[in-house]
Wavefront OBJ file of the C-alpha trace (Angstrom):
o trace
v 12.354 0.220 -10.482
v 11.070 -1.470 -6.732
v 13.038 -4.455 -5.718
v 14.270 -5.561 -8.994
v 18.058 -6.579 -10.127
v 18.187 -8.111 -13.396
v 19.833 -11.998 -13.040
v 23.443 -11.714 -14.824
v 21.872 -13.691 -18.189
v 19.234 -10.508 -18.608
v 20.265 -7.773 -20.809
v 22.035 -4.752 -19.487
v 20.000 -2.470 -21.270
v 16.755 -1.941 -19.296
v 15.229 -1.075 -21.977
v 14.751 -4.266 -23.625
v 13.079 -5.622 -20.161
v 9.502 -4.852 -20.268
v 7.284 -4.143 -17.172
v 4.113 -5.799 -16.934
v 1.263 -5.678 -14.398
v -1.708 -8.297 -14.461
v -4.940 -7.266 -13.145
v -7.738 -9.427 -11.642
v -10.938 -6.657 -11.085
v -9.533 -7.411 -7.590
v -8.841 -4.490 -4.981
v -4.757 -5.989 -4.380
v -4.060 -5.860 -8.086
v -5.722 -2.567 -8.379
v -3.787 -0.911 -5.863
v -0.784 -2.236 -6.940
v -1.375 -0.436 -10.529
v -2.218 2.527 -8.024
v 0.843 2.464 -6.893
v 2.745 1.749 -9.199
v 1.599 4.511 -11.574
v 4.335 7.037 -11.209
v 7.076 4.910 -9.771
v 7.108 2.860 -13.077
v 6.162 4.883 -16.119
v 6.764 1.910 -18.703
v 4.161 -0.430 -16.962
v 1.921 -2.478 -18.827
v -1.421 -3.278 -17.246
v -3.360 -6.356 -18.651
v -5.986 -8.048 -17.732
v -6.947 -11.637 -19.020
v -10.826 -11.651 -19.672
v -12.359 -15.099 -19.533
v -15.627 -14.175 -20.975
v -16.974 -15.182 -17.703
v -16.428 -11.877 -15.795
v -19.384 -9.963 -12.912
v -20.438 -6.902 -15.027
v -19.211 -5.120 -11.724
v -15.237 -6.214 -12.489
v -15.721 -4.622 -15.920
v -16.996 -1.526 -14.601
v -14.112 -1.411 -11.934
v -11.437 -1.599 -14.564
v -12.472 0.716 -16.631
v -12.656 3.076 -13.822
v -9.008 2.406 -12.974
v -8.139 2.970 -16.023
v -9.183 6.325 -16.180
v -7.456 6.810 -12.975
v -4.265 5.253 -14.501
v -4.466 7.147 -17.754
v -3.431 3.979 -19.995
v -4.973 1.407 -21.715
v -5.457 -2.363 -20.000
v -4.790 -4.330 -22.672
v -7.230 -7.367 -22.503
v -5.822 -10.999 -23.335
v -7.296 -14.199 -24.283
v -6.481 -17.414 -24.697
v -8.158 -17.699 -28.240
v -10.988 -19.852 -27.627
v -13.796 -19.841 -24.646
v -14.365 -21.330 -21.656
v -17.392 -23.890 -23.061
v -14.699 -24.520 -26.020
v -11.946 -25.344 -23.368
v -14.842 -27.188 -20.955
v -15.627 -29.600 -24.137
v -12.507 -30.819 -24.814
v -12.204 -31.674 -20.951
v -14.814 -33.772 -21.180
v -17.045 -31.446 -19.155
v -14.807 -31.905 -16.253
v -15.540 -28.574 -14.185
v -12.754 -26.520 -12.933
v -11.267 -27.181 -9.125
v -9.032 -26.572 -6.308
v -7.473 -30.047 -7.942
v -7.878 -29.127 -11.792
v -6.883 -25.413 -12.172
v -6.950 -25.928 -15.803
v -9.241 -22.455 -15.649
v -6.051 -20.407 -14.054
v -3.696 -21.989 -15.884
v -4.822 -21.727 -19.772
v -7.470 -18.839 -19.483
v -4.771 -16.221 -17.029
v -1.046 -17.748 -16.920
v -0.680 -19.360 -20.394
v -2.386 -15.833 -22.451
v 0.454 -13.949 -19.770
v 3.047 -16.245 -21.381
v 1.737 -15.528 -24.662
v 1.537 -11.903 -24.287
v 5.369 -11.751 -23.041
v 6.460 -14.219 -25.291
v 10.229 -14.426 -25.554
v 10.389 -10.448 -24.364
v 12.506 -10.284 -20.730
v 9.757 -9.523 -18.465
v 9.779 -7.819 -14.793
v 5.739 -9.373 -13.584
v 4.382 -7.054 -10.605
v 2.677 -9.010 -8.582
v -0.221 -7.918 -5.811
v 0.676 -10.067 -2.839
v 0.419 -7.882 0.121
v 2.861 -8.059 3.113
v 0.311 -9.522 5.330
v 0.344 -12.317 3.688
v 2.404 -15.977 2.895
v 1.406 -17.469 0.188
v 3.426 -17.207 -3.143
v 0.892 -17.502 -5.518
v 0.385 -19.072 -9.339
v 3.168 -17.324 -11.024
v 5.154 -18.286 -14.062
v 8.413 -20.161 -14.142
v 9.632 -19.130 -17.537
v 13.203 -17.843 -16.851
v 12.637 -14.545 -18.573
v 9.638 -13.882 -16.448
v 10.968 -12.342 -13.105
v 8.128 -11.668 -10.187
v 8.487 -8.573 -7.872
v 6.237 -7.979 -4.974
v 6.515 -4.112 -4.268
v 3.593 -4.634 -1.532
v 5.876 -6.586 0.728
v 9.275 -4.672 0.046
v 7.002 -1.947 1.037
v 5.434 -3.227 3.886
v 1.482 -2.368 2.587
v -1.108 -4.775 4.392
v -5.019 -4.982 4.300
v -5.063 -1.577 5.419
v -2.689 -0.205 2.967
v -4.510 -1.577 0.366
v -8.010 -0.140 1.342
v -5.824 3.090 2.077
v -4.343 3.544 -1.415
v -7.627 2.810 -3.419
v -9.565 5.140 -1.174
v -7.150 8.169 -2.026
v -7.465 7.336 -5.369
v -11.288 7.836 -5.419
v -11.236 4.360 -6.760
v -12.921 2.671 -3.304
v -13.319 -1.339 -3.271
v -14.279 -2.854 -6.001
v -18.260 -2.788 -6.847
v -18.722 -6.243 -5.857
v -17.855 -6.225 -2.406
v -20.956 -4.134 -1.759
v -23.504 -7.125 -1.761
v -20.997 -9.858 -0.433
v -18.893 -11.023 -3.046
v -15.333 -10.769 -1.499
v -13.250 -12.026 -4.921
v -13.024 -11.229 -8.304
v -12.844 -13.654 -11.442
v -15.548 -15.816 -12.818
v -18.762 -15.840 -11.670
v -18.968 -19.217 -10.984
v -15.532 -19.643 -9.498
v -15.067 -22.590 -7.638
v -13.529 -20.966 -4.339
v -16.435 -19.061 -3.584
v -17.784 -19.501 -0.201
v -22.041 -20.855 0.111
v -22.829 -17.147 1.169
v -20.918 -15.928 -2.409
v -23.072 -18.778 -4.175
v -26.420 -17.335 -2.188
v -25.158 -13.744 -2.620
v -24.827 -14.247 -6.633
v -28.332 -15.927 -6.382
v -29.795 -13.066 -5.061
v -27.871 -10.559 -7.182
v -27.404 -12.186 -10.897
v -29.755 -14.944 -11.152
v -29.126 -15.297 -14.655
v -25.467 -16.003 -13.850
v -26.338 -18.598 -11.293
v -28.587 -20.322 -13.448
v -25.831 -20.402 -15.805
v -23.579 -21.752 -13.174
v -25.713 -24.121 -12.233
v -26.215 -25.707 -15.865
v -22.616 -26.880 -16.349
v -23.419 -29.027 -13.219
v -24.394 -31.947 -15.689
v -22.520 -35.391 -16.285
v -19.277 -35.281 -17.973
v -18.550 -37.257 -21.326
v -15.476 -38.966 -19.562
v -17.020 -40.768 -16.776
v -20.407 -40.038 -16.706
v -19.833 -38.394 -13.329
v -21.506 -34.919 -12.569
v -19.108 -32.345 -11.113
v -20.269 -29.332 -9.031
v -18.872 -25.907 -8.563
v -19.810 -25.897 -4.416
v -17.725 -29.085 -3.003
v -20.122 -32.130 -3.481
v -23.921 -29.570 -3.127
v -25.136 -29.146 -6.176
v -26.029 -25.674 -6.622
v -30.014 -26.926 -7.383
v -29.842 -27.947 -3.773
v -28.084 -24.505 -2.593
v -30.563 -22.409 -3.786
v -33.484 -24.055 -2.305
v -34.793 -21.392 0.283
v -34.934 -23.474 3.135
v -30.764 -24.157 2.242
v -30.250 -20.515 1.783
v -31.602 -19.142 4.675
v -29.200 -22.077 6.364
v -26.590 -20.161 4.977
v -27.471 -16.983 5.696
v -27.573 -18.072 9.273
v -24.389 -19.743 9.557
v -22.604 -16.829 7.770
v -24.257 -14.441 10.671
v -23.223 -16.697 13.323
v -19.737 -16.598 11.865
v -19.405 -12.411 11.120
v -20.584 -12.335 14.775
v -17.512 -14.427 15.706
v -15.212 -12.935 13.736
v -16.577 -9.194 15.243
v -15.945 -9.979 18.568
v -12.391 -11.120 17.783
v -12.041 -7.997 16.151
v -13.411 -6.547 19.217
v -10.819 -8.238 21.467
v -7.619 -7.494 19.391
v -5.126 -5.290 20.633
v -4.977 -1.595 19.849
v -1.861 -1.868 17.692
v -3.670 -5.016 15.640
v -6.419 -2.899 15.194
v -4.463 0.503 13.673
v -2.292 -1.809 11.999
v -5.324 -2.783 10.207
v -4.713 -6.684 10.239
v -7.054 -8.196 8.174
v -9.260 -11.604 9.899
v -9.834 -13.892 7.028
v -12.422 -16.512 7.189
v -11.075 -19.698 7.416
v -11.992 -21.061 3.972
v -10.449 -17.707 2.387
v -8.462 -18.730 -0.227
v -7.852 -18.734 -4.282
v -6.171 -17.844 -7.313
v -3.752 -15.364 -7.438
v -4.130 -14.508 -11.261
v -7.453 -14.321 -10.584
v -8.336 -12.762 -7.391
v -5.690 -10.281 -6.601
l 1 2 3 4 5 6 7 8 9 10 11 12 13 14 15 16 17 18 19 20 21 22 23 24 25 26 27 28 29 30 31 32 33 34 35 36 37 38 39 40 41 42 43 44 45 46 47 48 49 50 51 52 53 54 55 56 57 58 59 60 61 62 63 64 65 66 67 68 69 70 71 72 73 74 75 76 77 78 79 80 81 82 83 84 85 86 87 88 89 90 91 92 93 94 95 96 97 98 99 100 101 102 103 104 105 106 107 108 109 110 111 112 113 114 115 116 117 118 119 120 121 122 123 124 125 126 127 128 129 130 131 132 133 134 135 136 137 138 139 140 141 142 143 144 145 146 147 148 149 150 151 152 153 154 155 156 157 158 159 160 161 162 163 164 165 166 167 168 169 170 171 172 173 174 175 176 177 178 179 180 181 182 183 184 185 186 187 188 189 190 191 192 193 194 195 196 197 198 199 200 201 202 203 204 205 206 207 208 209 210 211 212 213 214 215 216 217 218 219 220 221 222 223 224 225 226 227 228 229 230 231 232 233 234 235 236 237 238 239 240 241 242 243 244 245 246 247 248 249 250 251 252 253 254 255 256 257 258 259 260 261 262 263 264 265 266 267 268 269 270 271 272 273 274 275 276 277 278 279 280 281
Protein backbone atom coordinates (compact mmCIF):
# COMPACT_ATOMS: atom_id res chain seq x y z
CA UNK A 1 0.00 0.00 0.00
CA UNK A 2 1.09 4.03 -1.07
CA UNK A 3 2.04 6.12 1.85
CA UNK A 4 0.27 4.33 4.53
CA UNK A 5 1.65 3.09 8.16
CA UNK A 6 -0.98 1.94 10.35
CA UNK A 7 -1.00 4.31 13.86
CA UNK A 8 0.27 1.81 16.76
CA UNK A 9 -3.70 1.44 18.10
CA UNK A 10 -4.62 -0.18 14.39
CA UNK A 11 -4.48 -3.83 14.09
CA UNK A 12 -1.39 -5.58 12.90
CA UNK A 13 -3.14 -7.67 10.65
CA UNK A 14 -3.77 -5.71 7.41
CA UNK A 15 -6.27 -7.59 6.72
CA UNK A 16 -8.79 -6.34 9.01
CA UNK A 17 -8.02 -2.61 7.56
CA UNK A 18 -10.18 -2.08 4.65
CA UNK A 19 -9.32 0.18 1.62
CA UNK A 20 -11.81 2.46 0.43
CA UNK A 21 -11.94 4.95 -2.46
CA UNK A 22 -14.83 7.63 -2.79
CA UNK A 23 -15.72 8.81 -6.12
CA UNK A 24 -17.29 12.16 -7.15
CA UNK A 25 -18.07 11.64 -11.32
CA UNK A 26 -15.06 14.02 -11.06
CA UNK A 27 -11.85 13.52 -13.36
CA UNK A 28 -9.28 13.65 -9.80
CA UNK A 29 -11.27 10.90 -8.14
CA UNK A 30 -11.42 8.98 -11.30
CA UNK A 31 -7.89 8.90 -11.90
CA UNK A 32 -7.10 8.15 -8.62
CA UNK A 33 -9.28 4.74 -8.96
CA UNK A 34 -7.13 4.63 -12.30
CA UNK A 35 -4.38 4.45 -10.55
CA UNK A 36 -4.93 2.83 -8.00
CA UNK A 37 -6.33 -0.27 -9.76
CA UNK A 38 -3.42 -2.61 -9.63
CA UNK A 39 -1.38 -1.08 -6.88
CA UNK A 40 -4.28 -1.86 -4.41
CA UNK A 41 -6.25 -4.95 -5.32
CA UNK A 42 -8.61 -4.81 -2.11
CA UNK A 43 -9.95 -1.24 -2.98
CA UNK A 44 -13.38 -0.36 -2.56
CA UNK A 45 -14.79 2.28 -4.88
CA UNK A 46 -18.07 4.07 -3.74
CA UNK A 47 -19.76 6.66 -4.77
CA UNK A 48 -22.48 8.56 -2.67
CA UNK A 49 -25.48 9.37 -5.10
CA UNK A 50 -27.57 12.30 -3.97
CA UNK A 51 -30.37 11.75 -6.32
CA UNK A 52 -29.41 15.01 -7.71
CA UNK A 53 -26.63 13.84 -10.11
CA UNK A 54 -25.98 15.36 -14.35
CA UNK A 55 -27.04 12.21 -16.32
CA UNK A 56 -23.41 12.78 -17.76
CA UNK A 57 -21.69 11.77 -14.07
CA UNK A 58 -23.76 8.57 -14.26
CA UNK A 59 -22.65 7.73 -17.57
CA UNK A 60 -18.92 8.49 -16.58
CA UNK A 61 -19.00 6.05 -13.73
CA UNK A 62 -20.27 3.43 -15.23
CA UNK A 63 -17.69 3.73 -17.83
CA UNK A 64 -14.96 3.59 -15.19
CA UNK A 65 -16.24 0.93 -13.92
CA UNK A 66 -15.88 -1.14 -16.74
CA UNK A 67 -12.43 0.09 -16.96
CA UNK A 68 -11.89 -0.85 -13.25
CA UNK A 69 -13.55 -4.23 -13.50
CA UNK A 70 -15.46 -3.86 -9.99
CA UNK A 71 -18.52 -2.75 -8.80
CA UNK A 72 -18.98 1.11 -7.29
CA UNK A 73 -21.01 0.49 -4.66
CA UNK A 74 -23.54 3.44 -4.43
CA UNK A 75 -24.42 4.93 -0.84
CA UNK A 76 -27.13 6.96 0.53
CA UNK A 77 -27.97 8.63 3.30
CA UNK A 78 -31.55 7.02 3.55
CA UNK A 79 -33.74 9.79 2.78
CA UNK A 80 -33.58 12.63 -0.16
CA UNK A 81 -32.46 15.79 -0.61
CA UNK A 82 -36.27 17.57 -0.56
CA UNK A 83 -36.70 15.21 2.70
CA UNK A 84 -33.39 16.65 4.21
CA UNK A 85 -34.31 20.41 2.59
CA UNK A 86 -37.79 20.21 4.69
CA UNK A 87 -36.61 19.62 7.85
CA UNK A 88 -34.12 22.65 7.29
CA UNK A 89 -36.71 24.75 6.93
CA UNK A 90 -36.01 25.20 3.21
CA UNK A 91 -32.75 26.72 4.05
CA UNK A 92 -30.70 26.03 0.70
CA UNK A 93 -27.33 24.58 0.86
CA UNK A 94 -24.02 27.07 1.00
CA UNK A 95 -20.45 27.80 1.18
CA UNK A 96 -21.72 28.61 5.04
CA UNK A 97 -24.25 25.57 5.49
CA UNK A 98 -22.58 22.47 3.91
CA UNK A 99 -25.24 20.45 5.43
CA UNK A 100 -25.44 18.90 1.57
CA UNK A 101 -21.57 17.55 1.89
CA UNK A 102 -21.80 16.68 5.15
CA UNK A 103 -25.06 14.30 5.54
CA UNK A 104 -25.61 13.35 1.76
CA UNK A 105 -21.29 12.32 1.09
CA UNK A 106 -19.30 12.27 4.59
CA UNK A 107 -21.94 10.97 7.06
CA UNK A 108 -23.23 7.74 4.32
CA UNK A 109 -18.92 7.32 4.14
CA UNK A 110 -19.08 7.01 7.94
CA UNK A 111 -21.90 4.77 7.70
CA UNK A 112 -20.54 2.61 5.11
CA UNK A 113 -17.13 2.12 7.21
CA UNK A 114 -18.77 1.98 10.31
CA UNK A 115 -16.54 0.76 13.12
CA UNK A 116 -14.27 -1.23 10.26
CA UNK A 117 -10.39 0.39 10.36
CA UNK A 118 -10.41 2.22 7.22
CA UNK A 119 -7.35 3.47 4.88
CA UNK A 120 -9.72 6.60 2.70
CA UNK A 121 -7.82 7.40 -0.73
CA UNK A 122 -8.25 10.61 -1.33
CA UNK A 123 -7.92 12.60 -4.97
CA UNK A 124 -6.08 15.74 -3.98
CA UNK A 125 -3.51 16.28 -6.57
CA UNK A 126 0.04 17.60 -5.81
CA UNK A 127 -0.65 20.86 -7.37
CA UNK A 128 -2.69 21.68 -4.99
CA UNK A 129 -3.12 23.01 -0.95
CA UNK A 130 -6.11 22.57 0.25
CA UNK A 131 -6.93 19.56 2.60
CA UNK A 132 -10.29 18.99 1.87
CA UNK A 133 -13.72 17.71 3.83
CA UNK A 134 -12.43 14.53 5.19
CA UNK A 135 -13.49 12.56 8.21
CA UNK A 136 -12.05 12.77 11.67
CA UNK A 137 -13.17 9.44 13.00
CA UNK A 138 -9.92 7.89 14.38
CA UNK A 139 -10.32 4.68 12.46
CA UNK A 140 -10.63 6.57 9.25
CA UNK A 141 -6.99 7.30 8.03
CA UNK A 142 -6.66 9.65 4.66
CA UNK A 143 -3.81 8.95 2.12
CA UNK A 144 -3.14 11.16 -0.79
CA UNK A 145 -1.15 8.89 -3.33
CA UNK A 146 -1.42 11.97 -5.93
CA UNK A 147 0.93 14.07 -3.88
CA UNK A 148 3.36 11.25 -2.55
CA UNK A 149 3.47 10.75 -6.20
CA UNK A 150 3.91 14.00 -7.42
CA UNK A 151 0.74 13.80 -10.24
CA UNK A 152 -0.58 17.45 -11.08
CA UNK A 153 -3.28 18.76 -13.59
CA UNK A 154 -1.39 17.18 -16.19
CA UNK A 155 -1.01 13.88 -14.62
CA UNK A 156 -4.42 13.68 -14.09
CA UNK A 157 -5.57 14.44 -17.75
CA UNK A 158 -2.53 12.03 -18.58
CA UNK A 159 -3.75 8.96 -16.67
CA UNK A 160 -7.50 9.17 -17.76
CA UNK A 161 -6.47 9.67 -21.36
CA UNK A 162 -4.41 6.28 -21.36
CA UNK A 163 -7.15 4.74 -19.90
CA UNK A 164 -9.52 5.57 -22.82
CA UNK A 165 -11.58 7.05 -20.09
CA UNK A 166 -10.95 11.01 -21.34
CA UNK A 167 -12.57 13.90 -19.04
CA UNK A 168 -15.55 13.44 -17.79
CA UNK A 169 -18.71 14.09 -20.27
CA UNK A 170 -19.54 17.25 -18.70
CA UNK A 171 -16.64 19.24 -19.29
CA UNK A 172 -17.53 19.21 -22.98
CA UNK A 173 -20.23 22.06 -22.80
CA UNK A 174 -18.63 24.01 -19.78
CA UNK A 175 -19.40 22.42 -16.70
CA UNK A 176 -15.94 22.15 -14.95
CA UNK A 177 -17.30 20.10 -11.55
CA UNK A 178 -19.15 17.25 -10.75
CA UNK A 179 -21.97 16.79 -8.00
CA UNK A 180 -25.41 18.21 -7.99
CA UNK A 181 -26.76 20.00 -10.57
CA UNK A 182 -27.59 22.82 -8.77
CA UNK A 183 -24.49 23.01 -6.64
CA UNK A 184 -23.94 26.10 -5.06
CA UNK A 185 -20.16 26.68 -6.18
CA UNK A 186 -20.91 26.79 -9.66
CA UNK A 187 -19.68 29.74 -11.45
CA UNK A 188 -22.73 32.22 -13.60
CA UNK A 189 -21.26 30.62 -16.89
CA UNK A 190 -21.99 26.83 -15.14
CA UNK A 191 -25.57 28.30 -14.18
CA UNK A 192 -25.94 29.67 -18.08
CA UNK A 193 -24.17 26.54 -19.38
CA UNK A 194 -26.82 24.13 -17.46
CA UNK A 195 -29.53 26.55 -18.87
CA UNK A 196 -28.62 25.93 -22.16
CA UNK A 197 -27.92 22.21 -21.73
CA UNK A 198 -30.66 20.73 -19.10
CA UNK A 199 -33.33 23.19 -18.85
CA UNK A 200 -35.39 20.93 -16.99
CA UNK A 201 -32.68 20.79 -14.31
CA UNK A 202 -32.43 24.52 -14.11
CA UNK A 203 -35.95 24.99 -13.80
CA UNK A 204 -35.75 22.62 -11.06
CA UNK A 205 -32.96 24.57 -9.54
CA UNK A 206 -34.55 27.48 -9.80
CA UNK A 207 -37.86 26.33 -7.89
CA UNK A 208 -36.22 25.68 -4.50
CA UNK A 209 -35.39 29.46 -4.74
CA UNK A 210 -38.69 30.14 -2.68
CA UNK A 211 -39.04 31.51 1.02
CA UNK A 212 -38.00 29.30 3.75
CA UNK A 213 -40.46 28.22 6.66
CA UNK A 214 -37.84 29.58 9.27
CA UNK A 215 -37.60 33.13 8.42
CA UNK A 216 -39.53 33.74 5.61
CA UNK A 217 -36.32 34.66 3.79
CA UNK A 218 -35.72 33.31 0.15
CA UNK A 219 -32.28 31.76 -0.36
CA UNK A 220 -30.61 31.43 -3.81
CA UNK A 221 -28.20 28.96 -5.22
CA UNK A 222 -26.03 31.98 -7.28
CA UNK A 223 -24.81 34.43 -4.28
CA UNK A 224 -27.75 36.95 -3.80
CA UNK A 225 -29.13 36.63 -8.17
CA UNK A 226 -31.83 34.72 -8.24
CA UNK A 227 -31.52 32.33 -10.93
CA UNK A 228 -35.08 33.94 -12.60
CA UNK A 229 -32.90 36.96 -13.05
CA UNK A 230 -29.77 34.83 -14.47
CA UNK A 231 -31.48 33.40 -17.11
CA UNK A 232 -32.97 36.42 -18.55
CA UNK A 233 -31.18 36.71 -22.05
CA UNK A 234 -30.07 40.06 -21.77
CA UNK A 235 -28.17 38.62 -18.17
CA UNK A 236 -26.89 35.67 -20.01
CA UNK A 237 -25.36 37.06 -22.81
CA UNK A 238 -23.66 39.42 -19.85
CA UNK A 239 -22.22 36.38 -18.82
CA UNK A 240 -21.22 34.95 -21.72
CA UNK A 241 -19.26 38.09 -22.30
CA UNK A 242 -17.55 38.41 -19.14
CA UNK A 243 -16.58 34.68 -19.19
CA UNK A 244 -14.90 35.48 -22.85
CA UNK A 245 -13.21 38.44 -21.59
CA UNK A 246 -11.87 36.32 -18.77
CA UNK A 247 -10.71 32.86 -20.99
CA UNK A 248 -9.01 35.59 -23.09
CA UNK A 249 -7.08 36.66 -19.96
CA UNK A 250 -6.38 33.62 -18.67
CA UNK A 251 -4.98 32.48 -22.53
CA UNK A 252 -2.60 35.01 -22.72
CA UNK A 253 -1.19 34.15 -19.29
CA UNK A 254 -0.98 30.83 -20.50
CA UNK A 255 0.67 32.29 -23.42
CA UNK A 256 3.31 34.11 -21.32
CA UNK A 257 4.27 31.23 -18.90
CA UNK A 258 7.50 29.76 -19.04
CA UNK A 259 8.34 26.67 -21.05
CA UNK A 260 8.85 24.45 -18.00
CA UNK A 261 5.20 25.82 -16.51
CA UNK A 262 3.82 24.95 -19.61
CA UNK A 263 5.26 21.01 -19.94
CA UNK A 264 4.77 20.80 -16.39
CA UNK A 265 1.24 21.24 -17.23
CA UNK A 266 0.32 23.74 -14.31
CA UNK A 267 -3.12 24.15 -14.24
CA UNK A 268 -4.59 28.31 -14.14
CA UNK A 269 -7.68 28.16 -12.08
CA UNK A 270 -10.17 30.88 -12.22
CA UNK A 271 -10.23 32.78 -9.33
CA UNK A 272 -13.61 31.73 -7.90
CA UNK A 273 -12.50 27.91 -8.46
CA UNK A 274 -13.30 26.26 -5.55
CA UNK A 275 -15.63 23.40 -3.75
CA UNK A 276 -16.25 20.27 -2.14
CA UNK A 277 -13.89 17.73 -2.03
CA UNK A 278 -16.41 14.75 -1.54
CA UNK A 279 -18.08 16.11 -4.17
CA UNK A 280 -15.98 17.43 -6.87
CA UNK A 281 -12.86 15.42 -6.92
Amino acid sequence: MIGFISPSDWPEDSSRIRHILSLSGGKDSAALAVHMRDREPEMEYIFHDTGKELPDTYQYLERLEGYLGRKIVRTTFGTTFDSILRMKGGMLPSNHRRWCTELMKLKPFENYVGDDFCVNYVGIRSDEERVGYISHKPNIRAVFPFREDGIDYAGVQRILEEAGLGMPPYTEWGRTRSGCFFCFYQQQIEWVRLKQRYPEFFEQAKAYERPNAVNGNTFYWNDDEPLAVLERPERMAEIEKNWAKTQARLAKRQKNRTLAETLGGLEVMPLNQQGCLLCHR
